[in-house]
N, C-alpha and C positions, 0 to 999 in steps of 0.2 A: 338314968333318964334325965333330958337337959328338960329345964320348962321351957312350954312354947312361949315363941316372943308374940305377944298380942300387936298390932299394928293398928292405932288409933283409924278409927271410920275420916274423918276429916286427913288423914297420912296418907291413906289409899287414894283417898281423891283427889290429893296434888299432885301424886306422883300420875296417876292417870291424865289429869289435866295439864301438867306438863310431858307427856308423852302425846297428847293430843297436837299440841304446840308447837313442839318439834318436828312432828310428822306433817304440818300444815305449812312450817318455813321450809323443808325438804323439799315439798310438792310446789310450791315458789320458787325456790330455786332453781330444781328442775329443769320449770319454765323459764325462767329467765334466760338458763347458760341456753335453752334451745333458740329463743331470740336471739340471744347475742349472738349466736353461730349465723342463724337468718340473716341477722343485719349485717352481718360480714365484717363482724368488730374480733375476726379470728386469727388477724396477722396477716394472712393470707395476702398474696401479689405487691409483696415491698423489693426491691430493688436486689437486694440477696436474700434471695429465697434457702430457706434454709433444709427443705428437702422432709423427707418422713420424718427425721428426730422431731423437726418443727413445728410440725403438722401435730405429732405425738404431746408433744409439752405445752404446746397452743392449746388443748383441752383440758388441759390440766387447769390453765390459767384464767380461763374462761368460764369454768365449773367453781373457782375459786371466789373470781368475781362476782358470779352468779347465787353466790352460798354468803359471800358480802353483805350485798345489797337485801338479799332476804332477810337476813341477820339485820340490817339496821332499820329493815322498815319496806323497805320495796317498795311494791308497786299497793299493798294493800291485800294482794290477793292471800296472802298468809290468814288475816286477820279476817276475813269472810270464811277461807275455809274452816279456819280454827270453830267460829262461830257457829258454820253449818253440824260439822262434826259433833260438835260441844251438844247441839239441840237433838240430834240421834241420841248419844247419850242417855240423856236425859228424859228421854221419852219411853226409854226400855223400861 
């Protein structure tokens, strides 16, 4: 019989708070690569069109950019949702 590993009370709640965190710069990002697509920063109508593969790896690059700018701060929307989420939490 192995002993159980206890997991400090303050352990669980960083890994929860940063699961919270992460899952608030995802829902950022999200939104962003959908703007990006909106504002038509997707490649898209340049001089040699590069067809489906394009259109295909254009998403790619755009979700990447998208997952960037969340990562480095955004637009803020991260750090309200983190915030909202955080106060759910905390109120169970």
């Amino acid at each position: 019989m192995q002993p159980e590993t206890v997991v400090p009370a303050h352990g669980h709640r960083t890994r929860e708070i940063a699961a919270l965190r992460e899952a608030a710069t995802e829902l950022e990002a999200s939104f962003l690569a959908e703007m990006l697509r909106s504002a038509g920063l997707n490649g898209r109508g340049g001089a040699f069109g590069g067809g489906t593969g394009e259109d295909q790896f254009t998403s790619f690059l755009v979700e990447e950019q998208a997952r960037r700018l969340a990562a480095t701060g955004g637009i803020g929307l991260a750090e309200t949702i983190f915030n909202s989420l955080k106060e759910r939490r905390d109120d169970r």
